[in-house]
C-alpha positions as CSV (number, residue, x, y, z in Angstrom):
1,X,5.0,-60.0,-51.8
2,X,1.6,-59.1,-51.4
3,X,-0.5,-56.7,-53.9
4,X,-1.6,-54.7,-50.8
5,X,0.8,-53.2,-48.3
6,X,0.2,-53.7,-44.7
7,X,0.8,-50.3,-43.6
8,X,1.0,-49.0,-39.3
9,X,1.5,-45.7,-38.4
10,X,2.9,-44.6,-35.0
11,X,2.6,-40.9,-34.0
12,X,2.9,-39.2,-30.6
13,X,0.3,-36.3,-30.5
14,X,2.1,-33.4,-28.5
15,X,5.8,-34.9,-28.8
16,X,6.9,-34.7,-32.3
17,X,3.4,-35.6,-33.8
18,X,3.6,-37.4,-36.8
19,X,6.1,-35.5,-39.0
20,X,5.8,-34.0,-42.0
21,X,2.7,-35.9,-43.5
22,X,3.9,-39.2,-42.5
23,X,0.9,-40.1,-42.0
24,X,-1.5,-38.9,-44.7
25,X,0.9,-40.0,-47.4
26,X,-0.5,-43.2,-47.7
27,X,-4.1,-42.0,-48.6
28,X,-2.1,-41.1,-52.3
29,X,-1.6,-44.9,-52.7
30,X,-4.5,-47.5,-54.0
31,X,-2.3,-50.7,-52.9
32,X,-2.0,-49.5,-49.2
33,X,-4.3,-50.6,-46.7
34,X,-3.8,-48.8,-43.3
35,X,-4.4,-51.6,-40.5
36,X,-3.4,-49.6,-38.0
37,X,-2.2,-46.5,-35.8
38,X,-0.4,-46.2,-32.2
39,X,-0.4,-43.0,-30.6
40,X,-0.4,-42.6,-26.7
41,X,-2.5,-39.4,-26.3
42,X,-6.1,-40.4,-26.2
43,X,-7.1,-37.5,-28.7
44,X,-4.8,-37.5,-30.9
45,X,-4.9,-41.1,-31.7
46,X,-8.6,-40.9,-32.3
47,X,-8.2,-38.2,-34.7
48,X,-5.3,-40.1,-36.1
49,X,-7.5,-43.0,-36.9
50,X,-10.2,-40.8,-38.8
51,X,-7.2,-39.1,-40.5
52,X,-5.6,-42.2,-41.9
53,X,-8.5,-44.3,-42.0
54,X,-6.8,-47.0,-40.1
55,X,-9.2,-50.0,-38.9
56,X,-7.1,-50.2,-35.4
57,X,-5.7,-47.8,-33.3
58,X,-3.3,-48.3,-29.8
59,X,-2.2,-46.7,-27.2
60,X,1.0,-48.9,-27.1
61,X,3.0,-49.3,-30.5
62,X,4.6,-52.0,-29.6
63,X,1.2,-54.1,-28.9
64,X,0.1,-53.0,-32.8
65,X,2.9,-54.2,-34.0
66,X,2.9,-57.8,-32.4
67,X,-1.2,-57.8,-33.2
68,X,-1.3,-56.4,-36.5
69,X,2.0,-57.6,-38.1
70,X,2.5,-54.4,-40.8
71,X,5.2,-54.8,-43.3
72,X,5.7,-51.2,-43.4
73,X,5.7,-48.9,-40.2
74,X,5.6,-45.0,-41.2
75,X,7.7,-43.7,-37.7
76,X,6.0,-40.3,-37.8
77,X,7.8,-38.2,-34.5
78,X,9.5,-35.6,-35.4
79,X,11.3,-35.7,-31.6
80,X,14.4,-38.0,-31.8
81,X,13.6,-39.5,-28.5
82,X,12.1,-42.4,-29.5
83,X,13.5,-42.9,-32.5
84,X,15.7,-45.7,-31.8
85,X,13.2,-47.7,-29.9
86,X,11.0,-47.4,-32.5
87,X,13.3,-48.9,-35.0
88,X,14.7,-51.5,-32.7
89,X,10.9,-52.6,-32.2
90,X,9.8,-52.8,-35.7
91,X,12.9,-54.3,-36.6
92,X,12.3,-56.9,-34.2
93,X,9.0,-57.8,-36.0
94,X,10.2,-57.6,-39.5
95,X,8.5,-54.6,-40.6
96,X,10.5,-52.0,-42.9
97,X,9.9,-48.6,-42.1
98,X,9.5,-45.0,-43.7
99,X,11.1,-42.9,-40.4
100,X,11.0,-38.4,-40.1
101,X,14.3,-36.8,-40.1
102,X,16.7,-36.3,-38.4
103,X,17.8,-40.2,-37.6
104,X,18.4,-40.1,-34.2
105,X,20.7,-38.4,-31.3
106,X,23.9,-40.0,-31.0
107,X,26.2,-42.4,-33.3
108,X,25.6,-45.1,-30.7
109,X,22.0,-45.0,-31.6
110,X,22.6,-44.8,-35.3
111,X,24.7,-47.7,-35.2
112,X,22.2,-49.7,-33.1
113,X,19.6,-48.9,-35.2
114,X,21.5,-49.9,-38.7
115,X,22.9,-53.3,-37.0
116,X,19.0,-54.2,-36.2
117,X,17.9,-53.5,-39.3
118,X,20.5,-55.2,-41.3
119,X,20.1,-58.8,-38.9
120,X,16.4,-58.5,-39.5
121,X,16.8,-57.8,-43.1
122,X,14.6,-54.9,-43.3
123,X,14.9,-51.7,-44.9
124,X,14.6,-48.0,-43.8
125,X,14.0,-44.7,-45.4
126,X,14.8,-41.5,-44.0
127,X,12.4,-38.3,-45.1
128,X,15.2,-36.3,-46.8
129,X,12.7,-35.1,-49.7
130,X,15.0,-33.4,-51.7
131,X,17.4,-36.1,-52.8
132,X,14.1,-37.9,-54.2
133,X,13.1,-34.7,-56.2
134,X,13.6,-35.3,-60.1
135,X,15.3,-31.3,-59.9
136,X,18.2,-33.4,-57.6
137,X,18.4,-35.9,-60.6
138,X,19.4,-33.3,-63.0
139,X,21.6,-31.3,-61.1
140,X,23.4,-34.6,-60.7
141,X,23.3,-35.1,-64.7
142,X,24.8,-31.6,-64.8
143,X,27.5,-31.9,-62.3
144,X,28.7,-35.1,-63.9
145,X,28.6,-33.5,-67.5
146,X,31.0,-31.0,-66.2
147,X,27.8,-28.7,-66.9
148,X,29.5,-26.2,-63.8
149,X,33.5,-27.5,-65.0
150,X,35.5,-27.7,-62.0
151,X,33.6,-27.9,-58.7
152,X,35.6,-25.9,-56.4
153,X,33.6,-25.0,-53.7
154,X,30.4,-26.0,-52.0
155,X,28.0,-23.7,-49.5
156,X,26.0,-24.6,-47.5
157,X,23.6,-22.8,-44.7
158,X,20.8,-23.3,-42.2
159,X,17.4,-21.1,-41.7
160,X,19.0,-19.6,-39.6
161,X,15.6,-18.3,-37.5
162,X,15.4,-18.3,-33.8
163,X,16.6,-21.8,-33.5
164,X,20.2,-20.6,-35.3
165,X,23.3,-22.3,-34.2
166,X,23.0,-25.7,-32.3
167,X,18.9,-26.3,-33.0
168,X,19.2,-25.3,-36.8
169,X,22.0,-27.3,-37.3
170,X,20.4,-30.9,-36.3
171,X,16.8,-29.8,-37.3
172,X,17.1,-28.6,-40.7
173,X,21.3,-28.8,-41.3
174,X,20.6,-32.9,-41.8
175,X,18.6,-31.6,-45.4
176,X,21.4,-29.8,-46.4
177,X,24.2,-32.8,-45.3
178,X,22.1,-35.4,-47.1
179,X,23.0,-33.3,-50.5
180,X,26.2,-33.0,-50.0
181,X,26.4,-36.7,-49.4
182,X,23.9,-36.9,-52.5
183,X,26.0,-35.0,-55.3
184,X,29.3,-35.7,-53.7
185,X,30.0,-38.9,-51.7
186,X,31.1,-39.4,-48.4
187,X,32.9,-36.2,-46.1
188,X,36.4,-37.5,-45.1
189,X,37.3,-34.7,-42.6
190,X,35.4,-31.8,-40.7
191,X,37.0,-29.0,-38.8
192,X,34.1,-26.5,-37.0
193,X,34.1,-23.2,-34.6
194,X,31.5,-22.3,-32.6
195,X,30.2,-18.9,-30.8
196,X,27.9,-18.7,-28.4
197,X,27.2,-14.3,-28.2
198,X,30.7,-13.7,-30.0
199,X,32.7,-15.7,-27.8
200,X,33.6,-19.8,-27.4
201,X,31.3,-21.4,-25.8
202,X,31.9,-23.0,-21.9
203,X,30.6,-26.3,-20.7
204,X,27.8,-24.6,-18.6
205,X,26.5,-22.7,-22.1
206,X,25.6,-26.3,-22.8
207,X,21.6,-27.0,-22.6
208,X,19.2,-29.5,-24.2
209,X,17.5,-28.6,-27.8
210,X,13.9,-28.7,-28.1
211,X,12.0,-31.8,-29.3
212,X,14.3,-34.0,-27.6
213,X,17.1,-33.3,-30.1
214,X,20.0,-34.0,-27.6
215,X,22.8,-31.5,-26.1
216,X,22.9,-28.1,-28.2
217,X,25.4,-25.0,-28.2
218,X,26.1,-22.1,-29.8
219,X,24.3,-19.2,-32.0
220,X,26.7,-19.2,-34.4
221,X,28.3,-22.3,-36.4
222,X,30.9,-22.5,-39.0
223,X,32.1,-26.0,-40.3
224,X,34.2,-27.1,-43.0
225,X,34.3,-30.3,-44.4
226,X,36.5,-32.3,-47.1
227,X,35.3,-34.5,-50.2
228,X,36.8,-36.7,-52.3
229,X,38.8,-35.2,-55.8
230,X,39.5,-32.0,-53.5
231,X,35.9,-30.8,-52.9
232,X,35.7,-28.7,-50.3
233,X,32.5,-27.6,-48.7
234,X,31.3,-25.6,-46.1
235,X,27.5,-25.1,-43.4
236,X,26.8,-22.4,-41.3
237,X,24.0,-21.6,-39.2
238,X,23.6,-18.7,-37.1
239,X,20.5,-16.7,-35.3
240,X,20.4,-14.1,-38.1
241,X,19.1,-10.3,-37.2
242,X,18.7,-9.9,-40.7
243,X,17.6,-12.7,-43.8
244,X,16.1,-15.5,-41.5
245,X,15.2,-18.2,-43.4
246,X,16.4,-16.7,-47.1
247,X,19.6,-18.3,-47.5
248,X,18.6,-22.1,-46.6
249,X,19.7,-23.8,-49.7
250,X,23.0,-25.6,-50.9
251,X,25.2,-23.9,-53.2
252,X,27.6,-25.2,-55.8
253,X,30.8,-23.1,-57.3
254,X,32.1,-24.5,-60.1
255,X,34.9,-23.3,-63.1
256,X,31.7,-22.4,-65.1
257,X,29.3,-21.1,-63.0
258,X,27.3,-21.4,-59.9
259,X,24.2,-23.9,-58.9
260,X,21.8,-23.0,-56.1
261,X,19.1,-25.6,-54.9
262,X,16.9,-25.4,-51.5
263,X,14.6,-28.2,-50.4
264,X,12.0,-30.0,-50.6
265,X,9.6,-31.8,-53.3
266,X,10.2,-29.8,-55.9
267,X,13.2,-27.2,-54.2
268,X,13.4,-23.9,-56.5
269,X,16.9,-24.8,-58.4
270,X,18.8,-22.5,-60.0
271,X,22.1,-22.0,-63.1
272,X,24.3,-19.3,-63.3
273,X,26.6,-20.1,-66.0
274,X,29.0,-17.4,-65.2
275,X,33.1,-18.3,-64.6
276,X,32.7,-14.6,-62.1
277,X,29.7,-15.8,-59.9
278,X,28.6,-12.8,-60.5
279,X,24.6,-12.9,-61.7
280,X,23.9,-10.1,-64.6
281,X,27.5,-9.4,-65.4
282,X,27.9,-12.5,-68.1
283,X,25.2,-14.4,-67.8
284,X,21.6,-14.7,-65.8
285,X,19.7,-17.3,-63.6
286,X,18.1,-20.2,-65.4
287,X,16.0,-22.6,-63.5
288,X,16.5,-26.5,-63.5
289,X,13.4,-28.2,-63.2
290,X,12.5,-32.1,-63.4
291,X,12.5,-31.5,-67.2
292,X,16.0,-29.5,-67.0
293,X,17.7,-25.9,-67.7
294,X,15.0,-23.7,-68.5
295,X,12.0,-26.3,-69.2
296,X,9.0,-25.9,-68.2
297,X,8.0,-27.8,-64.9
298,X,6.1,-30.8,-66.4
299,X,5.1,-31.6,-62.6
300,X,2.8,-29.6,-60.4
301,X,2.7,-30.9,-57.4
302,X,5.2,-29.8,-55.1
303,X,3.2,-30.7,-51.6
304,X,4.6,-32.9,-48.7
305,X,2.1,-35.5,-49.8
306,X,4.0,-35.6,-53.2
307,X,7.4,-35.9,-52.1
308,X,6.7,-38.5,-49.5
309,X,5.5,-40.4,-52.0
310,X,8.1,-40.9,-54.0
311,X,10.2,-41.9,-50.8
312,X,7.6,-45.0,-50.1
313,X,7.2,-46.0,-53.6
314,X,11.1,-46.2,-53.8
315,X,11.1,-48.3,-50.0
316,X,8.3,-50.9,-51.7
317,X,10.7,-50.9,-54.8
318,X,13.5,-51.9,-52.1
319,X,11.5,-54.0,-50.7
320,X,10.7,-55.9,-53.7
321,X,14.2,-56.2,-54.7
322,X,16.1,-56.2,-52.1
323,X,18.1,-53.4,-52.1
324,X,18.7,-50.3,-50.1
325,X,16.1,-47.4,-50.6
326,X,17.7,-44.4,-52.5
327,X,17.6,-42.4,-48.8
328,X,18.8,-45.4,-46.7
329,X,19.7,-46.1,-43.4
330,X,23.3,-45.5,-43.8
331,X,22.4,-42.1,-45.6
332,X,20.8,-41.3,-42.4
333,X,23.3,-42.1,-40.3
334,X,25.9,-40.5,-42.4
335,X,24.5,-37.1,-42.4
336,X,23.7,-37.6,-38.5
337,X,27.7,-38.3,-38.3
338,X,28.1,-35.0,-40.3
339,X,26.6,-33.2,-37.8
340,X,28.0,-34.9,-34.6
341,X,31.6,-34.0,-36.0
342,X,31.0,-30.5,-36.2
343,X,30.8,-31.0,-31.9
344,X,33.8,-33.4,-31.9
345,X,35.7,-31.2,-33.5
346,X,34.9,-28.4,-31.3
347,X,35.5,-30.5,-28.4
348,X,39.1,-31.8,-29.6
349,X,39.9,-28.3,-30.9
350,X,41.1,-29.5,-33.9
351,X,40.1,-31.3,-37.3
352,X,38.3,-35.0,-37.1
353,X,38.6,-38.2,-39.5
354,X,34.8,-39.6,-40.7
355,X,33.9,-41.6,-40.0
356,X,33.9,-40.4,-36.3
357,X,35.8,-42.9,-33.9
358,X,34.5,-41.5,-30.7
359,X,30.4,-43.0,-31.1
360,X,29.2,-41.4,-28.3
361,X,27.8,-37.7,-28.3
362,X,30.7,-35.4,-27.9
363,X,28.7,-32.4,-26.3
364,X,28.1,-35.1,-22.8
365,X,32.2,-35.1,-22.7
366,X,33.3,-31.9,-22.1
């Protein structure tokens, strides 16, 4: 492998951009050389190419990557539009990718997508930040060392801002799924209710979620899921009057106490080691950091920069030796399936199996 990575970057300026620093990331790294950027808006792939640094820049990412040959492709677009035929592309030119979350619309796609990938022999990270953080390490170390006892509940909830209900749950509910998945395996069963003003929603309540997201319903979502060694968890998402955007964060009830982590880089994480879950009656918040309970924070950085750059250093390291990055394609597709079953179950009225039998989306078969 070589000592410098060919790196491309696609972007579409207007339609999903290029993520959340997908782009600028690479700047962080001395063994990257930028060769290239595609975007198909005139402007913004100009002021892509200044931004990156990149020596070439097209219109048409498909042309960049048949000219320039990258062995890693940074899939910046936040809308999931494109998503597959950007993957399928790459793949098709043996470049392993670095690609924004969520993975894509439907379980069809995901399942194209991770076939492609797997005859090209190529790997693909997802941008779940949070399951990279060193704070998600120790929590881990914790819950194995029975640090909490007895898990016996997990919580989990959305932003819950104006896009509460079907737009929270595939935007932002993916962070919360990939942790789940993270600290507790694979869900073997999901059953979900949805409102839509108070009520169940009807076929023509149905519409299409911004940035290309695919069908959406409801303002109100409750889902329950089922984990191996009876761990039973639970998301929710609605379009809160009150608290929007306080209570997005995963929460963990244990024997012992109580664990509460949000997201990103370096996601405040919290202890509570109180059998009542009841803060200030027995016992008080303690934060977890990298360092663990109630050290100090021996890193500083807590940017987008920094935790996307502890996703590509782990993809070179997959790269290198030829295994799956720590945020993989199958995580991405996992928590994607996570998501589609809270709509399958809706749709059948009744709890769903994972992994989901019915691969198409279940909101286009009502």
């Amino acid at each position: 492998m070589a000592k410098t990575w060919r790196v491309a970057i696609i972007g579409r300026t207007g339609k999903g951009d290029y993520g959340h620093s997908l782009d600028t990331v690479w700047a962080s790294l001395d063994n990257v050389e930028v060769v290239a950027v595609a975007d198909d808006n005139d402007s913004g792939r100009i002021q892509a190419a200044q931004r990156t640094k990149a020596k070439n820049a097209y219109a048409d990412y498909r042309q960049m990557l048949e000219k320039e040959k990258p062995q890693i492709v940074a899939i910046g677009p936040r809308w999931l539009d494109v998503h597959r035929d950007m993957v399928l592309a790459c793949a098709e030119h043996g470049a392993n990718m670095f690609l924004e979350k969520p993975m894509c619309r439907t379980m069809a796609e995901a399942d194209e997508m991770v076939e492609a990938c797997a005859k090209r022999h190529v790997k693909l990270a997802i941008a779940h930040q949070t399951r990279y953080s060193p704070r998600a390490d120790r929590v881990k170390e914790l819950l194995a060392g029975g640090r909490l006892g007895d898990v016996l509940e997990v919580r989990g909830r959305g932003k819950e801002d104006a896009r509460g209900g079907g737009q929270d749950l595939m935007v932002l509910g993916t962070h919360i799924f990939d942790l789940m998945r993270f600290f507790f395996g694979d869900a073997r069963w999901c059953y979900s209710q949805i409102f839509q003003e108070g009520r169940t929603p009807q076929r023509g309540q149905i519409r299409e979620g911004a940035e290309a997201i695919g069908p959406i319903v409801g303002d109100r979502i409750q889902a329950s899921y089922g984990f191996d060694h009876g761990v039973n968890a639970s998301f929710g998402t609605h379009r809160a009057k009150f608290g929007a955007g306080q209570r997005f964060a995963l929460q963990i009830f244990g024997s012992k106490g109580i664990m509460h982590m949000q997201t990103g880089a370096l996601p405040q994480t919290l202890i509570c080691e109180d059998p009542s879950w009841l803060p200030g009656r027995k016992g008080a918040w303690q934060e977890i950091t990298s360092a663990g309970v109630g050290l100090p924070e021996p890193i500083k950085d807590a940017s987008f920069i920094q935790g996307n750059r502890r996703i590509v250093l782990d993809l070179m390291d997959a790269i290198e030796n030829d295994k799956q990055p720590r945020g993989s394609i199958n995580d991405g597709r996992a928590s994607l399936e996570m998501i589609l079953a809270i709509y399958e179950s809706f749709r059948l009225q009744k709890p769903v199996e994972l992994p989901l039998k019915n691969r198409k989306h279940p909101l286009t078969m009502l």
